[in-house]
N, C-alpha and C positions, 0 to 999 in steps of 0.2 A: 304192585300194579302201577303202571305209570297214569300219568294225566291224560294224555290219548286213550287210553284202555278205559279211563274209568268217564269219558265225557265231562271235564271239568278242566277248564282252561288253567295252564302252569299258572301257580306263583309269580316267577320270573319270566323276564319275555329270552329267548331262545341264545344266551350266551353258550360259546366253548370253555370260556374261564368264565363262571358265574361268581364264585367265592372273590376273584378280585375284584369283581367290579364293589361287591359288595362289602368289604375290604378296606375297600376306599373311600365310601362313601362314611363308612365306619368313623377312620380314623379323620374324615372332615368334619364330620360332629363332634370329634372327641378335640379337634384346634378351636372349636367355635366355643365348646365348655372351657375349655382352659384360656384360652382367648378373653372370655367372658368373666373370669374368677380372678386372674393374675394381678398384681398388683398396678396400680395405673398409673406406678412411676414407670414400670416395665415394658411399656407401649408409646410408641410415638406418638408426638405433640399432632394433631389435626383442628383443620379450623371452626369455629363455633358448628353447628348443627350438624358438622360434615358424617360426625359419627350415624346418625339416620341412613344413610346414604350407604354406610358401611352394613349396619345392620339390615338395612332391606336388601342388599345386593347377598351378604352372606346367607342369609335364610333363603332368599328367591334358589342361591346353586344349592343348598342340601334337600331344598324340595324338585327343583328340575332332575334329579341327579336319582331322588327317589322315581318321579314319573320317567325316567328310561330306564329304571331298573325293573322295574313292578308292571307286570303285562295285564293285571286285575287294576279297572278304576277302582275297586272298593280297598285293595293293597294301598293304594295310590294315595286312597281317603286317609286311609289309617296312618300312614306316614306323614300324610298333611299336620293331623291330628296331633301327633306325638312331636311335630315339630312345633307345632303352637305352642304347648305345652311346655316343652321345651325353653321354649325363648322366655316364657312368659314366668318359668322357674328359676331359669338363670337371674332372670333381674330379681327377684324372690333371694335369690340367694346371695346378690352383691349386696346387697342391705342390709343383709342376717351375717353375713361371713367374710367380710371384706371390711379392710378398713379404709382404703382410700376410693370406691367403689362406692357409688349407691344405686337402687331403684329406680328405673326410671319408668314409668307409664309410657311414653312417647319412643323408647327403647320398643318397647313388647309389642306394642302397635307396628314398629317398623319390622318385625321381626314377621309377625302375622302378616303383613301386607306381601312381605316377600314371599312369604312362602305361599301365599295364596296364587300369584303372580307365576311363583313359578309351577304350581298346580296346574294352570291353565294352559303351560307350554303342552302339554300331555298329547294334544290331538292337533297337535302340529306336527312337520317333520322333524323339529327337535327331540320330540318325543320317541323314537328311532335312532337317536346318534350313535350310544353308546354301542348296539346291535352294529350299526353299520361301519361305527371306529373298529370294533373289534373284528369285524370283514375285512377292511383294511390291512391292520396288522398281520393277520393270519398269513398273510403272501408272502 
């Protein structure tokens, strides 16, 4: 029985390739964990605080990224959520698991911020891109 049939709005908002979108959204969590873990001679020199700036932009796209996948705000929450999480485990775990890597509070906070930020694109027309990139394409 589909979602129409049964009166409860999709999961996902109405892709032809659902699985890529989601995919990718995958494998940008999965540069952000490994991004996050690797060792920090392994990452370019940036200038004092600039990594905030990095951190709030990369969590702001894996949460914008969830809100144009996820047609449910409560999907939406729940991604939020697990992206908090997320951010806030990784710094958890350069301090447990990393030798040239630590902890940072002011990390997890930029992490949260972004992803809040990008929560809030949801009821924008940003919040429709990916639907309308993939109308695009399809021609």
């Amino acid at each position: 029985m589909s979602a129409a049939t049964t009166g409860r709005r999709p999961l996902l908002r109405g892709f032809r390739w659902p699985a890529l979108w989601v995919a990718i959204w995958i494998a940008m969590i999965a540069a952000v964990a490994f991004g996050s873990l690797v060792s920090a001679h392994d990452l370019p020199e940036v200038p004092d605080g600039f990594d905030k700036v990095e951190h709030f932009v990369g969590y702001l796209v894996l949460s914008a990224w969830a809100v144009m996948l996820f047609a449910q705000r409560r999907a939406q929450a729940v991604a939020a959520v697990g992206l908090i999480g997320l951010g806030i485990g990784l710094e958890f775990a350069q301090g447990a698991w990393t030798v040239s890597r630590m902890a940072d509070s002011a990390d997890a906070l930029a992490n949260s911020l972004g992803v809040l930020g990008g929560l809030m694109l949801g009821p924008t027309p940003l919040g429709g891109f990916l639907v309308w990139l993939e109308g695009k394409l399809r021609r």
